[in-house]
N, C-alpha and C positions, 0 to 999 in steps of 0.2 A: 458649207457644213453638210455630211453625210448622214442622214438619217435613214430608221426603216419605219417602212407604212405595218399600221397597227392593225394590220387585218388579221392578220396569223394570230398573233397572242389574244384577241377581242372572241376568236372561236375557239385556242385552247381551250381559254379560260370563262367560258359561255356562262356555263353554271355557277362557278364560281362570284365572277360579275353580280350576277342576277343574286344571287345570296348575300352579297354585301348592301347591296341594293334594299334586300327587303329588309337585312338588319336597321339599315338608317330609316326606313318610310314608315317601321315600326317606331322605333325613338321618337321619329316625329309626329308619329300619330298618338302616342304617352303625353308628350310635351305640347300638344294642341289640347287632348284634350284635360291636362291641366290647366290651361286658360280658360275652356267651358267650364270647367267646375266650380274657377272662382267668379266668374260674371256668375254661376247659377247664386251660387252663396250670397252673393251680392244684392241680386232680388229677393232671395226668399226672405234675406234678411233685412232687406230695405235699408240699410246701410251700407256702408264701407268700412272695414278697420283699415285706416291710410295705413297701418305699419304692414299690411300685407300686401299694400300695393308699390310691391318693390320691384323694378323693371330684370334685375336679376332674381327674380325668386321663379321669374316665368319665362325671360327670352333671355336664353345663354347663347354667347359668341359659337358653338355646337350647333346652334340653329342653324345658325347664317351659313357654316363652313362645311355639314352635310348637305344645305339645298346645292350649294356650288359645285360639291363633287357629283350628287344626284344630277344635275342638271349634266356636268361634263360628260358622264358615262350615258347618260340617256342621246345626245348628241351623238357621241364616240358609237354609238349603238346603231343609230337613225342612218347614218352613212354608210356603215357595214351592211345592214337591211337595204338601203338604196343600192349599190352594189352590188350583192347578192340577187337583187329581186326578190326581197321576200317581205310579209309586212311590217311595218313601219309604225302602225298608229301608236304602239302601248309605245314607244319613245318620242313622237309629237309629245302626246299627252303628257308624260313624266316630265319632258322639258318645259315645256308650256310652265304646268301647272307651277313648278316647284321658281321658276322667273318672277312668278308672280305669289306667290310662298313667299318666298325673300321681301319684295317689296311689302308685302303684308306683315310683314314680321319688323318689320323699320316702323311703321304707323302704329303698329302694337307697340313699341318701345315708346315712342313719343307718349299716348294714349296715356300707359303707364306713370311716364316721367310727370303729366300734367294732374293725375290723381293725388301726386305729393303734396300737391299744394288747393286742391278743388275734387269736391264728390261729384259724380256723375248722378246724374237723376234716375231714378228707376226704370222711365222710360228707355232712355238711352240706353244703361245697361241690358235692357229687356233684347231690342237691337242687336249690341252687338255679342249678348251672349246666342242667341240663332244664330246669327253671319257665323260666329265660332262652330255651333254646330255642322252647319252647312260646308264651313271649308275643309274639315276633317269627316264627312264623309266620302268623295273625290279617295281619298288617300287609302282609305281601308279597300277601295278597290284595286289604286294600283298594287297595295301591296298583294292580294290574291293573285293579279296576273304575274306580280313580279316572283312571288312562290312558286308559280306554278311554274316559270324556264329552270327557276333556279334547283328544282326538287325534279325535274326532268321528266315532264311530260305532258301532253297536251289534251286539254277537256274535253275537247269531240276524239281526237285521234287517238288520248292513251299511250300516243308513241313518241315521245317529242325526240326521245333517240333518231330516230329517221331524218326528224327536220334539221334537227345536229346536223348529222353525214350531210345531207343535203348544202348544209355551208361550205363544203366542202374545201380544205386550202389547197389554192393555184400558188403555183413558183412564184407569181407575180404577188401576191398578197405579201410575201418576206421581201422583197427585195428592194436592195436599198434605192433611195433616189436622192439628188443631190438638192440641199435648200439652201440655195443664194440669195444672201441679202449684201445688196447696195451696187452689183454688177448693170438692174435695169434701172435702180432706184429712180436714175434721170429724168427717165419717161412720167411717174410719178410727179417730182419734183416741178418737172415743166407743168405739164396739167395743172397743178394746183397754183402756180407762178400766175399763168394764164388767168385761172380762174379770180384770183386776188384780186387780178389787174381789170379784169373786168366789171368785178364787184366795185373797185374803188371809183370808175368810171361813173358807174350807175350811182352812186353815192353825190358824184360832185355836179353831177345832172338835175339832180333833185337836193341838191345840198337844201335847200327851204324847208323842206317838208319835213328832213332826215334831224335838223337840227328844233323843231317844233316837238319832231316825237321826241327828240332822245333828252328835251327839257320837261316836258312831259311825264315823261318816265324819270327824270332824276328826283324833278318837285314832290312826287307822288315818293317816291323810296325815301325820301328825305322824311315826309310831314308822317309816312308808316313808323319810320325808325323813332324820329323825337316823338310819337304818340304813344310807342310802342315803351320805352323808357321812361318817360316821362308821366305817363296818365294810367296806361294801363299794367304795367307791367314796374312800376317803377319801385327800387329801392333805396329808402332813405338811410342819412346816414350820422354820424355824431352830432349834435348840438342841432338838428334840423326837427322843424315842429311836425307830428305827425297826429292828424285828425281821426279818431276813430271809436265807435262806439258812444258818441257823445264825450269822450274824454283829448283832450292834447295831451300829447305825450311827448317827452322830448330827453332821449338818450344823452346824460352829459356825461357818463364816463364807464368804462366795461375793465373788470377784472378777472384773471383766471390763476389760479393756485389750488395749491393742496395741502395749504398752514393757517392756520389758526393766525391772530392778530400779533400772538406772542415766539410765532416762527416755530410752534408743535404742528406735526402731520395730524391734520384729523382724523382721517381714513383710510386705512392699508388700500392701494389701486384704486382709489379715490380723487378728482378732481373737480373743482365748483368754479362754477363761472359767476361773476357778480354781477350784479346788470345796477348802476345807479341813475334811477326816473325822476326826471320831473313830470307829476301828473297835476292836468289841471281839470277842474268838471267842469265842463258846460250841458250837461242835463235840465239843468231848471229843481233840481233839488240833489240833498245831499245823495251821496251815494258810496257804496263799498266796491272796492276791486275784485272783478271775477278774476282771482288768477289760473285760471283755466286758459283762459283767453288769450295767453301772456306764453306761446311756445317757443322753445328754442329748439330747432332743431339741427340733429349731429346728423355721424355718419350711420351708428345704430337703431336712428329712428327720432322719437318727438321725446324732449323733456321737457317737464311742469316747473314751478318754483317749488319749494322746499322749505318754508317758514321756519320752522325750528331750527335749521341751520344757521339763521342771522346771528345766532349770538356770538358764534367765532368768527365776524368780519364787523365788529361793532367802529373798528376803524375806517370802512369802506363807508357807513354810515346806518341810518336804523331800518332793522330789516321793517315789512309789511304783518300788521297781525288785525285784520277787518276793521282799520279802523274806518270810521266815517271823513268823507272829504265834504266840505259843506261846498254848496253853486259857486263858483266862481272862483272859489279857492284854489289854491297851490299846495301840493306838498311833495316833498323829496322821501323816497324809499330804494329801497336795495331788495331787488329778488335773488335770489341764490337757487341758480340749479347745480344739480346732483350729478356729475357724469363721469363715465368708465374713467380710468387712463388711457384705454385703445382709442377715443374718441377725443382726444386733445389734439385740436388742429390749431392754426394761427387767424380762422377768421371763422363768425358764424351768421347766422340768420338768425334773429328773432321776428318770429312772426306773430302779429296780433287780430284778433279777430274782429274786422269794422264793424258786421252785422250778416244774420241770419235768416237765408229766405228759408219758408217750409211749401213746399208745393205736392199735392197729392200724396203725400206721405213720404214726402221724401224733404231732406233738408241739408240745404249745400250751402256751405259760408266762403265768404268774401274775406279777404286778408290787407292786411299792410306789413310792408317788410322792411327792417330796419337792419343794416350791414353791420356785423361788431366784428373790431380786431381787440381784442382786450390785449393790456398790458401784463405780459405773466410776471409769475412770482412764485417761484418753484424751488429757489435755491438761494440759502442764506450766504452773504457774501460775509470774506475774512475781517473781522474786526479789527475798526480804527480805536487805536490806546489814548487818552488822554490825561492829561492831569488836572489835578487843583489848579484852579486860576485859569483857565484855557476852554473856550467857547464851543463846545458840539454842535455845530451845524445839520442842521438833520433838511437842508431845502431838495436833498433827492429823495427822498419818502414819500410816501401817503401822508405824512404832517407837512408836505410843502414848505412853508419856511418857518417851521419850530425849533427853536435855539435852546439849551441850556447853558448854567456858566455857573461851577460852585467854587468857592471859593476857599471855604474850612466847613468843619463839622465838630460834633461833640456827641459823646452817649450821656441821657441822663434818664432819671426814672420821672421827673417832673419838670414840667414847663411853664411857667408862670407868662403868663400875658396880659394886658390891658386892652381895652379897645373902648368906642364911642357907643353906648346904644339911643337910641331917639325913636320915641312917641311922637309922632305927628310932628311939633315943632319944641317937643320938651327934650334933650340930649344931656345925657353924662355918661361920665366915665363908671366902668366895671372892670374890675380884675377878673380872670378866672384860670382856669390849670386844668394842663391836658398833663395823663399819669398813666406809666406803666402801667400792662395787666402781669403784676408781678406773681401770682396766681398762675400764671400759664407761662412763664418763664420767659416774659418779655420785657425788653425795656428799648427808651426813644433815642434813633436816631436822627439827630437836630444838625440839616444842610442849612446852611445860608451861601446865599446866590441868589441868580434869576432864572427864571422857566417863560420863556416866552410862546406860546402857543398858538399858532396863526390860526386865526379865527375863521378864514376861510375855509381851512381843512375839513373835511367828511367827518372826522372824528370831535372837531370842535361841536360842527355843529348837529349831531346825533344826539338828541333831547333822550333818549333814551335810553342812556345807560348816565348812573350817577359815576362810573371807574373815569379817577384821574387818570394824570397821565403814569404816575407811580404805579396805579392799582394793574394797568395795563401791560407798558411796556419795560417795566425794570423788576432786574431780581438781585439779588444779593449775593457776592462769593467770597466765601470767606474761609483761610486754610484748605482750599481745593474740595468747599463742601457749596452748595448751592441751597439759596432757603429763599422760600417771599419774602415779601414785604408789602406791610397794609398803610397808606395812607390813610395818615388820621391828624392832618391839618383842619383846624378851625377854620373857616368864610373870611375871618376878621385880620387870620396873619398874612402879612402880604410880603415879609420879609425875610423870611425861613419858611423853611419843610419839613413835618414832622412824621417820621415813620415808626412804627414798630414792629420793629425786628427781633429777632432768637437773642437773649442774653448773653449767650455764649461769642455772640458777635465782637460785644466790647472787647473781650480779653483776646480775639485773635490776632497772630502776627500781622496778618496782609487779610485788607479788606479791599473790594471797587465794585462798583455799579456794573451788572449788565443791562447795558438796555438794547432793547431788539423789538426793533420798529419793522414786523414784515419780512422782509427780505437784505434789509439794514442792522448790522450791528457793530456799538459802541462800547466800549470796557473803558469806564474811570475810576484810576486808581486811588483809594481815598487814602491807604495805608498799607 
C-alpha cells in the first residue's frame, strides 16, 4: 500500500489545524462546564431533581468523538514538532490531557446512570462539583495556546509567521513511502508463537499455584455476581414477595392500554399501565399507602399513580383511594399510571421506595425493583357472531372463564316475580314487580339463559363498583343504531335478565348484543 507522510499537509494547514482545534476545546470547555453548574445546583439546592439527572442531557457521544480527534491531531502535531525540532509540549499536554478527558467522561456517564436510581449526598456532590471545576480549568488554557498558532502569532515573539517558514517543507515531507502489511508479518507471528509457548511452559511449572488463583478468582467473580443480582442490586419479578417499607408487596398481574373497560380510547396519545398489588402490612398498626413511593419509570423520566383514573379499569380491579390497610391484613388494589404514547415499551421498572436515610441535610432513599412486562390491549379484535342457544365463551379476556348462553327473550313493560324472604328463621313467600320507566321512553328487556361469571376474575372480585356485567360490557344495536342498556335485575332472580332499554327497541327489525370485554368482542344476534 502506497501512501504520503502527513508532513506537508500538517504545515499547509498549521493554522487552520489549530483553529479546528480551538473550536472543539471551546465546546468542550461549554460542555464541562455544564456539568459544574449542575453539581453546583445540586448543593445549593441540597437536592437532586433525578429527572435532570439524565446521562444525555450532559455527556453526548460529541464528547467522546472530539477528545479522539483532539487527541489524534495533537499526536499528528507532536511528531511534526519532533521532526522539525521545534516545541512539542502544548501537544504532550492536549494529548495527555484530553486520554484522560475521555476516561473521565465514561465515569461521568456511569456517575450519571447510578443517580437514576440513588441521590448523591451533598458531601459528595460538594467533591465532585471542585474536581469538575478543576478539570476544566487545564482546558481554558490549552485553548488560549491553541488560539494563539491558530490566529498566527506568538506571545513573546508577535511573529509566529516566522516560526511557520521555519517548518519549512522538504521534498521529503510529500513523498510517498511504501506500508506493507503481511510481507514481515512472520517475524511478528514467530515472536509471539515463542512468547505463548513459553508462557504455557511457565503455566504447567506452576500449574498448583496457577489453578488456586484462577479458583480464587472464579469463587470471588461468582459470590460478586449472585450478591450483585441477588442482594444488592436485585430485581423482582411477577408473583414474587417484595419487603419494603414495612409493607409485602407482591405484583400478580401488569396491564398496558389506551381503552376504557368498554373498548372507548380514553385519551388522545394516551396510555395507562395498570399495575394489580397484593399489599400486605406488617407495620404493627393500620396504615395508608404513600403512593409517592410506588414509581414507574419510562423513557421520559419517573411516573406517579393516578387514582382517579381507576374507574375506566374497574375490570383490572379496584383502583387505590387512602384506604386504611389494618396489621396484618391483605388487600388487592390497581395503580394506574398515566403515560405518553412515545413511552410505550414492552417491559418496565416499577420502583418502590424501602426507606429513607436523612444525613446532614441531605436525604438519599433506598429502592426495590420489581420487572413488569404487561399484557397490552391496544386494539379491539373482529367480532365473533353468535346465536340464540350457542354458548359465548369469554376464557381469553380479563373474565378468564366467564360464559354466557341465552336462549330466548321477550320485551315487556312489567315483570312479575316471587321470591323467599326470611327473618332470622321466620320465611315466606313475596310477589313483587320490576316496571318500565315508561316516562322516559323505556321498556324491559327479559333474557333468559345463564351468565356464568368466574369468580376468580379481577372484575368479580372488585368490591367496588355495584356495574354488572350488563352495566359494563354490553350495549344494544338495533336498526344500525347503538343505545345502553341498564341492568335492573333483582338479587332474587336467578333465572332471567332484566334490562331496560330505548322503547323503540321492541319494534326494530334486527336487534343483538354487543359485548366487548377489553380488547374482545361478541355480537348475539337476538332478532
Amino acid at each position: 500500500m502506497i501512501l504520503k507522510k502527513p508532513y506537508a499537509f500538517l504545515i499547509k494547514n498549521f493554522r487552520l489545524i489549530h483553529l479546528v482545534l480551538t473550536v472543539f476545546i471551546g465546546y468542550l470547555i461549554f460542555k464541562t462546564y455544564n456539568l459544574y453548574s449542575f453539581f453546583n445546583r445540586y448543593v445549593e439546592n441540597v437536592y437532586a431533581t433525578l429527572s435532570d439527572a439524565i446521562p444525555s442531557n450532559y455527556i453526548t457521544i460529541f464528547m467522546f468523538l472530539i477528545s479522539i480527534i483532539i487527541t489524534a491531531f495533537s499526536l499528528a502535531m507532536f511528531m511534526l514538532m519532533k521532526k522539525k525540532d521545534k516545541p512539542k509540549n502544548l501537544y504532550t499536554g492536549l494529548s495527555a490531557y484530553y486520554i484522560l478527558y475521555f476516561i473521565g467522561m465514561i465515569l461521568y456517564f456511569v456517575l450519571f446512570k447510578s443517580m437514576e436510581t440513588q441521590q448523591l449526598t451533598v458531601r459528595n456532590a460538594m467533591v465532585i462539583r471542585d474536581l469538575t471545576f478543576l478539570i476544566m480549568l487545564p482546558q481554558v488554557v490549552l485553548l488560549i495556546l491553541s488560539a494563539i498558532r491558530a490566529f498566527g502569532f506568538d506571545i513573546r515573539k508577535f511573529n509566529f509567521s516566522k516560526d511557520l517558514k521555519e517548518l519549512d517543507i522538504h521534498e521529503e515531507d510529500n513523498e510517498e513511502f511504501e506500508f506493507v502489511l503481511g510481507v514481515d508479518s512472520y517475524k511478528y507471528f514467530r515472536y509471539l508463537r515463542r512468547r505463548v509457548r513459553e508462557f504455557k511452559y511457565y503455566i504447567l511449572e506452576n500449574k498448583f499455584m496457577f489453578t488456586v488463583l484462577m479458583s480464587l478468582t472464579c469463587a470471588v467473580l461468582l459470590i460478586l455476581t449472585i450478591l450483585n443480582f441477588t442482594v444488592y442490586n436485585r430485581v423482582y419479578g411477577k408473583n414474587q414477595k417484595v419487603s419494603a417499607n414495612n409493607m409485602d408487596i407482591k405484583v400478580i398481574d401488569s396491564f398496558l392500554t389506551n381503552m376504557d373497560y368498554k373498548g372507548n380510547e380514553v385519551s388522545e396519545g394516551k396510555y395507562f399501565l395498570i399495575v394489580n398489588i397484593n399489599f400486605t402490612n406488617e407495620s404493627g398498626q393500620s396504615t395508608v399507602l404513600e403512593l409517592q413511593n410506588y414509581e414507574l419509570l419510562t423513557k421520559s423520566g419517573t411516573a406517579y399513580p393516578t387514582p382517579s383514573r381507576s374507574i375506566h379499569f374497574v375490570d383490572f380491579g379496584a383502583g387505590y383511594s387512602k384506604e386504611k390497610i389494618p396489621n396484618g391484613k391483605s388487600a388487592n388494589y390497581i395503580l394506574v399510571y398515566e403515560i405518553d404514547k412515545k413511552d410505550v415499551e414492552k417491559k418496565y421498572t416499577l420502583r418502590v421506595t424501602d426507606s429513607i436515610e436523612y444525613k446532614a441535610g441531605t436525604m438519599n432513599s433506598k429502592y426495590k425493583k420489581i420487572a413488569l412486562k404487561p399484557s397490552i390491549y391496544d386494539k379491539i379484535e373482529p367480532a365473533k357472531n353468535y346465536k340464540l342457544g350457542e354458548t359465548i365463551e369469554m376464557y381469553d379476556t380479563i373474565l378468564n372463564n366467564t360464559s354466557l348462553l341465552i336462549d330466548s327473550f321477550e320485551f315487556r313493560n312489567k315483570v312479575t316475580y316471587k321470591y323467599e324472604a326470611c327473618i332470622r328463621t321466620n320465611c315466606t313467600d313475596k310477589t313483587d314487580v320490576v316496571t318500565a320507566e315508561v316516562a322516559k321512553a323505556k321498556t324491559l328487556l327479559v333474557l333468559y339463559g345463564n351468565l356464568n361469571i368466574d369468580k376468580t376474575s379481577s372484575f368479580s372480585k372488585n368490591s367496588k363498583t355495584a356495574m354488572s356485567f350488563y352495566d359494563a360490557f354490553v350495549q344494544i344495536k338495533f336498526d344500525n343504531k347503538i343505545a345502553p342498556v341498564t341492568d335492573v335485575t333483582p338479587n332474587s332472580i336467578t333465572d332471567r335478565y332484566i334490562l331496560s332499554v330505548d322503547e323503540n327497541i321492541a319494534k326494530a327489525k334486527s336487534i343483538e348484543l354487543q359485548i366487548t370485554v377489553r380488547n374482545k368482542s361478541y355480537n348475539l344476534k337476538l332478532k
